[in-house]
Structure formats: C-alpha cells, structure tokens
mmJSON file of the N, C-alpha and C atoms, coordinates in Angstrom:
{"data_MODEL":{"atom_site":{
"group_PDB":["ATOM","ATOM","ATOM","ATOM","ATOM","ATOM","ATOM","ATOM","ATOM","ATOM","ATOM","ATOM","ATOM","ATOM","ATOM","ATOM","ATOM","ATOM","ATOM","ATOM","ATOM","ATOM","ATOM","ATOM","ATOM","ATOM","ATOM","ATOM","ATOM","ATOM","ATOM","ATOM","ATOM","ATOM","ATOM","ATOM","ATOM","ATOM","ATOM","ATOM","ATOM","ATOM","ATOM","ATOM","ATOM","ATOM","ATOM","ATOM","ATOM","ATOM","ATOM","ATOM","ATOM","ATOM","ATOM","ATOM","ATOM","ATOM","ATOM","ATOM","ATOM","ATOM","ATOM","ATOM","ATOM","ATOM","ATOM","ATOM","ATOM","ATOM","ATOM","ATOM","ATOM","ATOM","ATOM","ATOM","ATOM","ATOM","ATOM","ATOM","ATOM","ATOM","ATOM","ATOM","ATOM","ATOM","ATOM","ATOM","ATOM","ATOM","ATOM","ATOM","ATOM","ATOM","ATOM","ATOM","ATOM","ATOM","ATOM","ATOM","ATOM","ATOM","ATOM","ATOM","ATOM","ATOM","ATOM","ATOM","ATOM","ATOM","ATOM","ATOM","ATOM","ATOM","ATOM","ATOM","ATOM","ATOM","ATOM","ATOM","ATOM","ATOM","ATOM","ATOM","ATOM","ATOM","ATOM","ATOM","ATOM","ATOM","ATOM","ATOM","ATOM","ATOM","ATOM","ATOM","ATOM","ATOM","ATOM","ATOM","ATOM","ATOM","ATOM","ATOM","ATOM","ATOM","ATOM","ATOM","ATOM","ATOM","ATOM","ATOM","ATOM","ATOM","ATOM","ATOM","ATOM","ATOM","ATOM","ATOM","ATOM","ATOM","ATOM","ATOM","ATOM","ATOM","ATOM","ATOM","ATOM","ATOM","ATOM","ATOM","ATOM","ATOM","ATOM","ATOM","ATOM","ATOM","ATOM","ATOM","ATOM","ATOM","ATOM","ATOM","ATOM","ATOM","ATOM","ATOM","ATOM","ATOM","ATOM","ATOM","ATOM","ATOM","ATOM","ATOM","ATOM","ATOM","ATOM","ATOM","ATOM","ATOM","ATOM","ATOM","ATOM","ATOM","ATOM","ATOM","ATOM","ATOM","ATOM","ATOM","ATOM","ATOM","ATOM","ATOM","ATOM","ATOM","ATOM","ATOM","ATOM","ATOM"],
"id":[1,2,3,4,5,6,7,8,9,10,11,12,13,14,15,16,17,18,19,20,21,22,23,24,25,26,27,28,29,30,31,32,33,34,35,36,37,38,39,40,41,42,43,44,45,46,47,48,49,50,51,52,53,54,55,56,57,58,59,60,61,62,63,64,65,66,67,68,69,70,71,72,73,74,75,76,77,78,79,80,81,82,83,84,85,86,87,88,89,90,91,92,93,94,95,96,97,98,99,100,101,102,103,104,105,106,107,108,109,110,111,112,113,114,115,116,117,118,119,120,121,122,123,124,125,126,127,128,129,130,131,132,133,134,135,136,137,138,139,140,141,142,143,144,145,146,147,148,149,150,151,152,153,154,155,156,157,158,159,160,161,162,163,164,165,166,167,168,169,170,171,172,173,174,175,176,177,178,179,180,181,182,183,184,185,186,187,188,189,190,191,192,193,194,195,196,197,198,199,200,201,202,203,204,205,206,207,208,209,210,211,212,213,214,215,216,217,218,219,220,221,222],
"type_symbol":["N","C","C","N","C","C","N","C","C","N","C","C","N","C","C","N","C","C","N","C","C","N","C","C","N","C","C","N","C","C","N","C","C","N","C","C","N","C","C","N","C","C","N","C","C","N","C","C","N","C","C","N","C","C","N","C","C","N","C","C","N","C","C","N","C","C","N","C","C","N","C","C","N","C","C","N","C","C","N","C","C","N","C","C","N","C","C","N","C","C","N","C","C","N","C","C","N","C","C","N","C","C","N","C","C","N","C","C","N","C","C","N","C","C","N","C","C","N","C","C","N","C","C","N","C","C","N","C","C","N","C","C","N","C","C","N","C","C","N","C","C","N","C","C","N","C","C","N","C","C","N","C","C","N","C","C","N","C","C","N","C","C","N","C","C","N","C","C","N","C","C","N","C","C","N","C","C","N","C","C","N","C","C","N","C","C","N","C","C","N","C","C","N","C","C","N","C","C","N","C","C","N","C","C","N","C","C","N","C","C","N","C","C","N","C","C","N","C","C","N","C","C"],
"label_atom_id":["N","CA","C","N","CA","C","N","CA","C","N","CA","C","N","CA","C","N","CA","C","N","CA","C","N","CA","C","N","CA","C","N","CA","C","N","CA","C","N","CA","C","N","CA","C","N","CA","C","N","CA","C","N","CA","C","N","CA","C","N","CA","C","N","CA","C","N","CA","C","N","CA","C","N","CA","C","N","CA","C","N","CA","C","N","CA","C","N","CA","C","N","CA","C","N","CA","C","N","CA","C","N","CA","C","N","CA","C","N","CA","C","N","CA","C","N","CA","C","N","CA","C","N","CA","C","N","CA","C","N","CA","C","N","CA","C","N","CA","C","N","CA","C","N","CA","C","N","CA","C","N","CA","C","N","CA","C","N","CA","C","N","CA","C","N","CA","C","N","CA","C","N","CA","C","N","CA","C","N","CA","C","N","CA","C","N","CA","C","N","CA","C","N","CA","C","N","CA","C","N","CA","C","N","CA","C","N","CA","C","N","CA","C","N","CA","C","N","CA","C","N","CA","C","N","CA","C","N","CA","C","N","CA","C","N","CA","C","N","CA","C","N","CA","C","N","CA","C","N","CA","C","N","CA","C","N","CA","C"],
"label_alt_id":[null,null,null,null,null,null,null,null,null,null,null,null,null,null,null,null,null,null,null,null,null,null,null,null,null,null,null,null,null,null,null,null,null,null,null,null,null,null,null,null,null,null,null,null,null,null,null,null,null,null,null,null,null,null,null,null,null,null,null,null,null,null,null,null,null,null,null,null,null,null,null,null,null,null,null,null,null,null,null,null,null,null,null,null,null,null,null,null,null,null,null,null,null,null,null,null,null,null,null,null,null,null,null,null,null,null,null,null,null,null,null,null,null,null,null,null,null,null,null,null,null,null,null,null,null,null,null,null,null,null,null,null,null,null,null,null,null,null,null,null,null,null,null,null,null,null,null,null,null,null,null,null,null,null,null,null,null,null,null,null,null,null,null,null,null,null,null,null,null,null,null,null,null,null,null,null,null,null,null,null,null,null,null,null,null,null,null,null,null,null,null,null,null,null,null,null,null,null,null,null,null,null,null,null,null,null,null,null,null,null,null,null,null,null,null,null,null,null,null,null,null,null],
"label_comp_id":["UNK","UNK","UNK","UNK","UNK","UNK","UNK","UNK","UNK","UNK","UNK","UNK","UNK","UNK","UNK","UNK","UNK","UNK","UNK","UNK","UNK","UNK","UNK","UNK","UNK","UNK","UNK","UNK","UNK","UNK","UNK","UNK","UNK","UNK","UNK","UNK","UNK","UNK","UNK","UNK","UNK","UNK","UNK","UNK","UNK","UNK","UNK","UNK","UNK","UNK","UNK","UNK","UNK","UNK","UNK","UNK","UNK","UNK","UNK","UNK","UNK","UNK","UNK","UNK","UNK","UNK","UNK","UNK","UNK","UNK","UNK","UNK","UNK","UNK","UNK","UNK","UNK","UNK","UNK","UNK","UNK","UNK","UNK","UNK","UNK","UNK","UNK","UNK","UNK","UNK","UNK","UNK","UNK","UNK","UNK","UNK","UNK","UNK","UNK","UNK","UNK","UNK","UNK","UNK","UNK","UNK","UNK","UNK","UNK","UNK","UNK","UNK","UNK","UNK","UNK","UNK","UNK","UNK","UNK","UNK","UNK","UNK","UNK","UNK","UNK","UNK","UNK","UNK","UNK","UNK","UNK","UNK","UNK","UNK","UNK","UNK","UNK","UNK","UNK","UNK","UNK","UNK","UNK","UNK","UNK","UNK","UNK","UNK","UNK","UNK","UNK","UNK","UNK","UNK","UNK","UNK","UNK","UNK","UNK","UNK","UNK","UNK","UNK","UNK","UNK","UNK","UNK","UNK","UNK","UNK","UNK","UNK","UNK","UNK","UNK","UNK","UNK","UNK","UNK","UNK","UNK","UNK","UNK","UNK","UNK","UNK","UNK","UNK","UNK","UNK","UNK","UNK","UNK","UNK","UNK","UNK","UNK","UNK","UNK","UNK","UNK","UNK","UNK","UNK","UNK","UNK","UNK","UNK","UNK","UNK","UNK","UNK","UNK","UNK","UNK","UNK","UNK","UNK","UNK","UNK","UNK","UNK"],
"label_asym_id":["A","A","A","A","A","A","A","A","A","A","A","A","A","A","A","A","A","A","A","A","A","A","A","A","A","A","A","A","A","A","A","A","A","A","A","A","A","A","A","A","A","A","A","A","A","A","A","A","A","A","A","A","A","A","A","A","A","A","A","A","A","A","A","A","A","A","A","A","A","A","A","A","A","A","A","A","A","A","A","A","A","A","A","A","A","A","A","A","A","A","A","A","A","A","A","A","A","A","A","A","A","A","A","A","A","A","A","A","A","A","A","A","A","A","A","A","A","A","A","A","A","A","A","A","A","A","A","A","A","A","A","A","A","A","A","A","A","A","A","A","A","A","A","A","A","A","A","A","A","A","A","A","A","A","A","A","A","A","A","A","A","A","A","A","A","A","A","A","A","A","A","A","A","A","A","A","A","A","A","A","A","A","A","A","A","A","A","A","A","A","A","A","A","A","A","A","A","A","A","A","A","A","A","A","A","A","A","A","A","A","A","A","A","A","A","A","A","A","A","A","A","A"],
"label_entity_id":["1","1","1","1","1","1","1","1","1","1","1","1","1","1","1","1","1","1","1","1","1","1","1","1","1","1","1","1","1","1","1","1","1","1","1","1","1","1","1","1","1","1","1","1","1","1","1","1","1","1","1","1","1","1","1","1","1","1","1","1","1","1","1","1","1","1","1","1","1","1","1","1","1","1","1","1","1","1","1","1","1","1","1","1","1","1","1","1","1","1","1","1","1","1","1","1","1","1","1","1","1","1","1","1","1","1","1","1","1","1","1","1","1","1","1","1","1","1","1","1","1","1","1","1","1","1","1","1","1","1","1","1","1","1","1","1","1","1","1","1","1","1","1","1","1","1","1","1","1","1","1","1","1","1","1","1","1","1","1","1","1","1","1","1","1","1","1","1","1","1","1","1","1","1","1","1","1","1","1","1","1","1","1","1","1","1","1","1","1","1","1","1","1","1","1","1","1","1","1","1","1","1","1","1","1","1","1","1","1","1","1","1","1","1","1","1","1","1","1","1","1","1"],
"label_seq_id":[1,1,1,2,2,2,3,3,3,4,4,4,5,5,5,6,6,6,7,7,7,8,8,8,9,9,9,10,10,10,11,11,11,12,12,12,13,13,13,14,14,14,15,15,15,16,16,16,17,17,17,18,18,18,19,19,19,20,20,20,21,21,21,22,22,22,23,23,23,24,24,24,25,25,25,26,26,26,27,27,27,28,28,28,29,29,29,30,30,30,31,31,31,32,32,32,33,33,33,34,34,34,35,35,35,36,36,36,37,37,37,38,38,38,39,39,39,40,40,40,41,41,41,42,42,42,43,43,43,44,44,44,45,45,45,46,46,46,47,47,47,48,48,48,49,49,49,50,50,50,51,51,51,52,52,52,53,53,53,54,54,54,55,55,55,56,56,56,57,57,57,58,58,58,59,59,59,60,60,60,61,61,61,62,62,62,63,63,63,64,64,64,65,65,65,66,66,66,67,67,67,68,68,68,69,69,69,70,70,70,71,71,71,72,72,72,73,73,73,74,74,74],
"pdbx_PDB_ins_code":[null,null,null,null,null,null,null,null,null,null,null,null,null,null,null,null,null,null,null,null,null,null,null,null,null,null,null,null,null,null,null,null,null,null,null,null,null,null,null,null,null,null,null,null,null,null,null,null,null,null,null,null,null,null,null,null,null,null,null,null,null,null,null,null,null,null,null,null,null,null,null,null,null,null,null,null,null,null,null,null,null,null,null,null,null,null,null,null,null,null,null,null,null,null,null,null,null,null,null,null,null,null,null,null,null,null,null,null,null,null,null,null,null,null,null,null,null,null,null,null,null,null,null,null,null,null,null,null,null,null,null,null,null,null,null,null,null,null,null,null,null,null,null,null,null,null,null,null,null,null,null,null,null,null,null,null,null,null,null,null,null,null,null,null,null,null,null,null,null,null,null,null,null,null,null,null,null,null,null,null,null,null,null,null,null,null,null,null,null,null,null,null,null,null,null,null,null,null,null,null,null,null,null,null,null,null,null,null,null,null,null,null,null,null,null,null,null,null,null,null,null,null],
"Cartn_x":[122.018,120.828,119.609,118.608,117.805,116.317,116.0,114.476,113.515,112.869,111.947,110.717,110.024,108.622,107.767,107.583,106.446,107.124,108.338,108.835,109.095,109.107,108.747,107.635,106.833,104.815,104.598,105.285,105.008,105.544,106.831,107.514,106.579,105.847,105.263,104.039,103.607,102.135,102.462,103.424,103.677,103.949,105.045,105.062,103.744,102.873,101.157,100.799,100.473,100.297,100.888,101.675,102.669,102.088,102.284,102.241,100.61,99.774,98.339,97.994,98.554,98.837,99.259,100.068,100.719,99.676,99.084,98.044,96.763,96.757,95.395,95.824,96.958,97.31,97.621,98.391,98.123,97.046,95.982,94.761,93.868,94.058,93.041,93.631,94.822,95.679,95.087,95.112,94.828,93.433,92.187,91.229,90.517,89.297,88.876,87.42,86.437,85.337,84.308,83.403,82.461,81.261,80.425,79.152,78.662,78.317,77.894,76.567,75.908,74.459,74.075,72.764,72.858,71.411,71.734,70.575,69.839,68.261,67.328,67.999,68.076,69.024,70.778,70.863,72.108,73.584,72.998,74.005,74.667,76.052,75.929,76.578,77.286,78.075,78.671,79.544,80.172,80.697,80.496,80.226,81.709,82.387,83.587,83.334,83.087,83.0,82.768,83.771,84.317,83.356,82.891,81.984,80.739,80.137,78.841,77.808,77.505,76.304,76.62,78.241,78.85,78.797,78.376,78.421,76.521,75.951,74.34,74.093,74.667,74.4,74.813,76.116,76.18,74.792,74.942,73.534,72.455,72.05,70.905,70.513,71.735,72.263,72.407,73.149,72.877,71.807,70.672,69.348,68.178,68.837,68.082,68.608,69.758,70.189,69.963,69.388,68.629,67.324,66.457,65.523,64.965,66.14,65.973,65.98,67.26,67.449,66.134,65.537,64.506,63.267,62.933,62.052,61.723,60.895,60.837,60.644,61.535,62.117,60.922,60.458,59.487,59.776],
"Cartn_y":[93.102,93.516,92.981,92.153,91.913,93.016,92.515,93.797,93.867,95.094,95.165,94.271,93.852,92.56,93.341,94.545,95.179,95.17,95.305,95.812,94.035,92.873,91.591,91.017,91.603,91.219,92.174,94.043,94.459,93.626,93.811,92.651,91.759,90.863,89.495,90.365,91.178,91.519,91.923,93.053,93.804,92.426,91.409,90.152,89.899,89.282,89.166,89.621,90.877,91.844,91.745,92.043,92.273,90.271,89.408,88.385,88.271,88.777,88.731,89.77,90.971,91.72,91.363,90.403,90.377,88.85,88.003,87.149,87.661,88.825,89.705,89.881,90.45,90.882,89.626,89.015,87.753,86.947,87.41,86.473,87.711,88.926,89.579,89.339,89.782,89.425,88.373,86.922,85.731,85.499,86.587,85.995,86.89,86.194,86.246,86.211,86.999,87.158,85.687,85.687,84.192,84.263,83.351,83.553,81.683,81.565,80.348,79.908,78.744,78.463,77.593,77.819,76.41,76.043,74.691,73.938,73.507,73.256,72.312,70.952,70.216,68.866,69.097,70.406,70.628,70.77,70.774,70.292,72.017,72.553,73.811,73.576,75.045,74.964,76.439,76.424,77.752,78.323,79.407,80.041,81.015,81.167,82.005,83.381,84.626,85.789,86.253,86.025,86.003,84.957,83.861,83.393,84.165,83.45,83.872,83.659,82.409,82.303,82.634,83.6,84.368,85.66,86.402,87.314,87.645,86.516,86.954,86.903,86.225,85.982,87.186,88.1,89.21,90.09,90.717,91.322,91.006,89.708,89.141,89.815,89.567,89.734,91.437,91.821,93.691,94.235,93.374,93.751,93.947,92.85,92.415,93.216,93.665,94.142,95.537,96.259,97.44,97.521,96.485,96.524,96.275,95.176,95.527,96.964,97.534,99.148,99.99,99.505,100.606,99.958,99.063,99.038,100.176,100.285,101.116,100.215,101.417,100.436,100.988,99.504,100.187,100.627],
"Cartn_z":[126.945,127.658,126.892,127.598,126.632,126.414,125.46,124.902,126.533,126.127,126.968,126.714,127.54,126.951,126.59,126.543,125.637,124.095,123.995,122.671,121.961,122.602,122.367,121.576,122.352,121.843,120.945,120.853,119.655,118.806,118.665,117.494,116.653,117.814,117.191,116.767,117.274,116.78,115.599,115.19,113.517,112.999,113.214,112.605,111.872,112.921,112.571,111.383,112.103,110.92,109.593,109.471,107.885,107.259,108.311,107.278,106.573,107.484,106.994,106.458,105.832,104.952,103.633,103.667,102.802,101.64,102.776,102.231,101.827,101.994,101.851,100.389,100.155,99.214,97.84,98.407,97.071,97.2,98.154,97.62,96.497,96.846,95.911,94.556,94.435,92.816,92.328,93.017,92.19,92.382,92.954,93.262,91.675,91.039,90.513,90.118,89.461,90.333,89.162,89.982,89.27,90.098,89.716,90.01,90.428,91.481,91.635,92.108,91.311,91.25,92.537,93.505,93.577,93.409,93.116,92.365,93.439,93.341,94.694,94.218,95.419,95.464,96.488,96.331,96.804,95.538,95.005,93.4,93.266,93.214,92.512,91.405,90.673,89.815,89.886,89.275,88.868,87.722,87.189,86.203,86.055,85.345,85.411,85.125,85.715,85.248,83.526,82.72,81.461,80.313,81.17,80.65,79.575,78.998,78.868,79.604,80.062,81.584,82.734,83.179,83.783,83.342,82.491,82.372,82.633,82.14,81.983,84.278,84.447,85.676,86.706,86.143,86.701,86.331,85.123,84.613,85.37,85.825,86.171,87.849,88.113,90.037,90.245,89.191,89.343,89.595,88.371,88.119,89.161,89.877,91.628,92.649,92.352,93.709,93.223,92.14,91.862,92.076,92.139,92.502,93.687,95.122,95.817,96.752,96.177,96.644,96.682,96.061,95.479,96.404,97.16,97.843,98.792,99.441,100.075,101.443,102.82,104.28,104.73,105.956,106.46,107.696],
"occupancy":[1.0,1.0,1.0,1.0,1.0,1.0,1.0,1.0,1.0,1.0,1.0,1.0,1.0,1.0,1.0,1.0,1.0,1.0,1.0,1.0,1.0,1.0,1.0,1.0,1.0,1.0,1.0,1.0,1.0,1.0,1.0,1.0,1.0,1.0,1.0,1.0,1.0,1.0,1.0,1.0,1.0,1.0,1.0,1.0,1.0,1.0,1.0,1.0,1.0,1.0,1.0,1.0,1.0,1.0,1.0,1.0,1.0,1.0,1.0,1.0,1.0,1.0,1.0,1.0,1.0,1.0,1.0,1.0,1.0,1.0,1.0,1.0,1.0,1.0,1.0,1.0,1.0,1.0,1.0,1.0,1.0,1.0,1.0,1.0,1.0,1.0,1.0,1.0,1.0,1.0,1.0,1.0,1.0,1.0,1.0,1.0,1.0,1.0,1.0,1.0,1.0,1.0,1.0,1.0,1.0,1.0,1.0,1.0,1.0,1.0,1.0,1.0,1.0,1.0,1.0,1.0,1.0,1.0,1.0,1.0,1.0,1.0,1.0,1.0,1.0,1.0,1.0,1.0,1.0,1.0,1.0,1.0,1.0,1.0,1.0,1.0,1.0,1.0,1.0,1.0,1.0,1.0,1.0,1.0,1.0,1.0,1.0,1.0,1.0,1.0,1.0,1.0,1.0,1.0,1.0,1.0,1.0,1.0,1.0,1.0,1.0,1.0,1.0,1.0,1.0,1.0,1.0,1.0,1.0,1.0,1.0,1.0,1.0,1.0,1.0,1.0,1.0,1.0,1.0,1.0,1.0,1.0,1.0,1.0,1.0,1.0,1.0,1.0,1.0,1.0,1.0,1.0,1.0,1.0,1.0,1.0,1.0,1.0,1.0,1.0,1.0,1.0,1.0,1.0,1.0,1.0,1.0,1.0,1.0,1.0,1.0,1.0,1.0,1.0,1.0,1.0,1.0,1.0,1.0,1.0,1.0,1.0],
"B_iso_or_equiv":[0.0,0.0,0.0,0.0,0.0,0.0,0.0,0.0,0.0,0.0,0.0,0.0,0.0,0.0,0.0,0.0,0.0,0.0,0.0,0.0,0.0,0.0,0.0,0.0,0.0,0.0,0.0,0.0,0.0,0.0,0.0,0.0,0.0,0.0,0.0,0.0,0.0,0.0,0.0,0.0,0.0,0.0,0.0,0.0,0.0,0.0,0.0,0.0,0.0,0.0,0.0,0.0,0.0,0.0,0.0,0.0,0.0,0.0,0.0,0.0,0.0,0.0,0.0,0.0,0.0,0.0,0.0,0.0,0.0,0.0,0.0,0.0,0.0,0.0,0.0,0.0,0.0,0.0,0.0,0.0,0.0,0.0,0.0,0.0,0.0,0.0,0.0,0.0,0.0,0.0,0.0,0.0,0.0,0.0,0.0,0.0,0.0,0.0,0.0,0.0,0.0,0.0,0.0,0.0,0.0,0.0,0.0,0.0,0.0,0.0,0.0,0.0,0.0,0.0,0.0,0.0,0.0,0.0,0.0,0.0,0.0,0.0,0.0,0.0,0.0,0.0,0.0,0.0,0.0,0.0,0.0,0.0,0.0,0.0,0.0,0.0,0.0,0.0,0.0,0.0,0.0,0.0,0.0,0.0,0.0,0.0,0.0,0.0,0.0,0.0,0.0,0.0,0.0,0.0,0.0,0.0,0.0,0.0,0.0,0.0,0.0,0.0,0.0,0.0,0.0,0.0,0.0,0.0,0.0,0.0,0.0,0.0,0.0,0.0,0.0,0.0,0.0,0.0,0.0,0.0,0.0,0.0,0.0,0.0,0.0,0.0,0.0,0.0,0.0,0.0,0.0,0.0,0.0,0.0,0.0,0.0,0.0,0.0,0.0,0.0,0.0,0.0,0.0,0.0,0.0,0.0,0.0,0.0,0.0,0.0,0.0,0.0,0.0,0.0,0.0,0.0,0.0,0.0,0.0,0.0,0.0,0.0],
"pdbx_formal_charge":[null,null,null,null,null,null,null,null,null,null,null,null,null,null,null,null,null,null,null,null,null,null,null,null,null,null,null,null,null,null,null,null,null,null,null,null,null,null,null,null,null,null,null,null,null,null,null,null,null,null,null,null,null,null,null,null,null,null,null,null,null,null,null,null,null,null,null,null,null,null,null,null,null,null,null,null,null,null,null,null,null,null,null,null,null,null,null,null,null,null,null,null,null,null,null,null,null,null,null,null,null,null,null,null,null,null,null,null,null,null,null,null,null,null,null,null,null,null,null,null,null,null,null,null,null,null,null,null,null,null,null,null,null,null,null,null,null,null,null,null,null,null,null,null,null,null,null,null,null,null,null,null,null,null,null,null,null,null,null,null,null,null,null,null,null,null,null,null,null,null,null,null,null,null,null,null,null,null,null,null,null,null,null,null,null,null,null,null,null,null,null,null,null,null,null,null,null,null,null,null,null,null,null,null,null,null,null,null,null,null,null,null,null,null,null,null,null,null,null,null,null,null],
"auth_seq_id":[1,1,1,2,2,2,3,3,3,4,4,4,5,5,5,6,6,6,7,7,7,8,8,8,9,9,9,10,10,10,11,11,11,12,12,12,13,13,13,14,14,14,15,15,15,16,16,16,17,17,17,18,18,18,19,19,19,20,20,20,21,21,21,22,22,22,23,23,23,24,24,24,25,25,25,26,26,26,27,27,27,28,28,28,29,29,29,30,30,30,31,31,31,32,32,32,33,33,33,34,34,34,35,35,35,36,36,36,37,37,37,38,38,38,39,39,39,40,40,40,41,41,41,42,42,42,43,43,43,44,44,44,45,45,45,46,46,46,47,47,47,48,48,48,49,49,49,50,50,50,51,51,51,52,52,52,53,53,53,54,54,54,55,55,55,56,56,56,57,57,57,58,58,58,59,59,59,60,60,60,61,61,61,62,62,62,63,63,63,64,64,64,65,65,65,66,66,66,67,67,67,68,68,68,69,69,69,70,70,70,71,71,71,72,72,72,73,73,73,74,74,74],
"auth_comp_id":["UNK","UNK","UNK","UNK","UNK","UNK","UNK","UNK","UNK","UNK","UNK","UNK","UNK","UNK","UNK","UNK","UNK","UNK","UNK","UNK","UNK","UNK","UNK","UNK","UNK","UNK","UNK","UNK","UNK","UNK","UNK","UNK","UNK","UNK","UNK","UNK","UNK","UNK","UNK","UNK","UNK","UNK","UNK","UNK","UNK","UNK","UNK","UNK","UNK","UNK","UNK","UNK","UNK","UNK","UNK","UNK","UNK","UNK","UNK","UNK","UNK","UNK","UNK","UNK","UNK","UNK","UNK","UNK","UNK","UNK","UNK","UNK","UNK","UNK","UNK","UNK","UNK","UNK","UNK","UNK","UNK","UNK","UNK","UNK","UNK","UNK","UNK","UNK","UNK","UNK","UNK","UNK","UNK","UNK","UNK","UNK","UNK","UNK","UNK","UNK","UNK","UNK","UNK","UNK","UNK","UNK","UNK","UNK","UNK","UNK","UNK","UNK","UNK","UNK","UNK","UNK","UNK","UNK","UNK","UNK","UNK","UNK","UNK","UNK","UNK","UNK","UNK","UNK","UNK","UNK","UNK","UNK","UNK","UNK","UNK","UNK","UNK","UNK","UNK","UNK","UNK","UNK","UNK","UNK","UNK","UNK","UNK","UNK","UNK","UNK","UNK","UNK","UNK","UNK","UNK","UNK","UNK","UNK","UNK","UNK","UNK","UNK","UNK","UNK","UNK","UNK","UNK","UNK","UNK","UNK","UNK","UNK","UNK","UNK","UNK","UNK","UNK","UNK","UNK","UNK","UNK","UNK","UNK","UNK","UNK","UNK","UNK","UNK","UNK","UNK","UNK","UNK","UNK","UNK","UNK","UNK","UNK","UNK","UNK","UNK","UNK","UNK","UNK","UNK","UNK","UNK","UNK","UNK","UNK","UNK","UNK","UNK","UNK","UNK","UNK","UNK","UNK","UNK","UNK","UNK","UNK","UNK"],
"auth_asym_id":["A","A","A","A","A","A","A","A","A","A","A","A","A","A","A","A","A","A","A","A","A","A","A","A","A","A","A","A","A","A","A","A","A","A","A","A","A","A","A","A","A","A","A","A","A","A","A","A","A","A","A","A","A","A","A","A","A","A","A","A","A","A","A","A","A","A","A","A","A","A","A","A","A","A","A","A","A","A","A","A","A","A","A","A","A","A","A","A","A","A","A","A","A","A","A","A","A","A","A","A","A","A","A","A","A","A","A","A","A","A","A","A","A","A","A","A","A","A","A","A","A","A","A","A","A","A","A","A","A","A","A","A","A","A","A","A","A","A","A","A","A","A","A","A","A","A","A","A","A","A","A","A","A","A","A","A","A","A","A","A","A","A","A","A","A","A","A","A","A","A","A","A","A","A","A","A","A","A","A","A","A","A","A","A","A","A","A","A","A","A","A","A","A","A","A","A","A","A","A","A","A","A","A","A","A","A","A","A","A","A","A","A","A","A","A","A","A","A","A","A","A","A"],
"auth_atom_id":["N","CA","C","N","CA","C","N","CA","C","N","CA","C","N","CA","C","N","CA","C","N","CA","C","N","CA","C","N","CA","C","N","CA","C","N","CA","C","N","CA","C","N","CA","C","N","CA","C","N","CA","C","N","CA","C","N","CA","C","N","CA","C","N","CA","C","N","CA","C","N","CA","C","N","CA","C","N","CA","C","N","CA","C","N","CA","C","N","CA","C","N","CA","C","N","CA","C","N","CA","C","N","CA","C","N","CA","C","N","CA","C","N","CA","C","N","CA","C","N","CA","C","N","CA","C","N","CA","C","N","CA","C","N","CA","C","N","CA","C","N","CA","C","N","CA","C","N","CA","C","N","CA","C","N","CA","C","N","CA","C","N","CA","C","N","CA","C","N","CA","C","N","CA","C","N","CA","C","N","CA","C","N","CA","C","N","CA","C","N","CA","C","N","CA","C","N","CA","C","N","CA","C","N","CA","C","N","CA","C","N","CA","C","N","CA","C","N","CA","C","N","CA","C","N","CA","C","N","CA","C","N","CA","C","N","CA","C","N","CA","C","N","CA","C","N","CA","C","N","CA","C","N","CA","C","N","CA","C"],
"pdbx_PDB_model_num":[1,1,1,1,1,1,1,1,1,1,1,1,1,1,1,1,1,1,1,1,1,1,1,1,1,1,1,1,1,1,1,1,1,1,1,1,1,1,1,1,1,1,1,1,1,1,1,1,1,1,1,1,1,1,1,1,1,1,1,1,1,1,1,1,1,1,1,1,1,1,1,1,1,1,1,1,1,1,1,1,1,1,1,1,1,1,1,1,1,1,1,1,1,1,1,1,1,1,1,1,1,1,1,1,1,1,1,1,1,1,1,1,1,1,1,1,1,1,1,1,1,1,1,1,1,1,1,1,1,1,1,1,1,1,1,1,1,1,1,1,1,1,1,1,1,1,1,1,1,1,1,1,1,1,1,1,1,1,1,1,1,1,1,1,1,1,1,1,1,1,1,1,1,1,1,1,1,1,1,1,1,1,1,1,1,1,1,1,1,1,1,1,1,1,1,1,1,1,1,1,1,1,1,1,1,1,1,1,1,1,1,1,1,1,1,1,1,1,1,1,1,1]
}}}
C-alpha cells in the first residue's frame, strides 16, 4: 500500500528541516567571531577576535554601540 501524499511532503519537509539544522549547527561550532575594516578605496581587512587590533576593535565597537543606546529616540 503506498504512503498517504500528505505523509510524503511531511517526510521531505522534516528531511529539510533536520538537514538545515544540522548546518546551522556546524556552522556556529566552526564560526568564529572577528572584526572587519573597510578602508575608503574599497580595500578591507580582517582582524581575528584573539588578536590585538581584534580585541581593541571589539572595545572600540562596544563603546559605540553604548553610546548609541543612550541617545535619546525622537
């Protein structure tokens, strides 16, 4: 007897699912956090977290995004 076609398209949909679950999941493991510049000209670069001009560049970016908070909305 074959499946019902709703219980078909669930199938493929949990399929879906679970495999893009599962890429969610080994991209956060291997993803790693960094900070990237970009220069006028179009030029960037990137800075490795762990760094030292990666670490000042977090500090730098916290610092801003505390002081944007603190504006006042109009």
């Amino acid at each position: 007897m074959p499946p019902k076609p709703h219980r078909v398209l669930l199938d493929r949909v949990s399929g879906y699912a679970d495999e893009a679950a599962a890429y969610m999941r080994r991209r956060r493991v291997s993803r790693l956090p960094f900070a990237r510049l970009y220069y006028s000209g179009g030029r960037a670069g990137d800075h490795a977290g762990d760094s030292l001009a990666g670490a000042e560049l977090f500090v730098a970016a916290g610092r801003l995004i505390e002081v944007a908070g603190k504006r006042p909305r109009p």
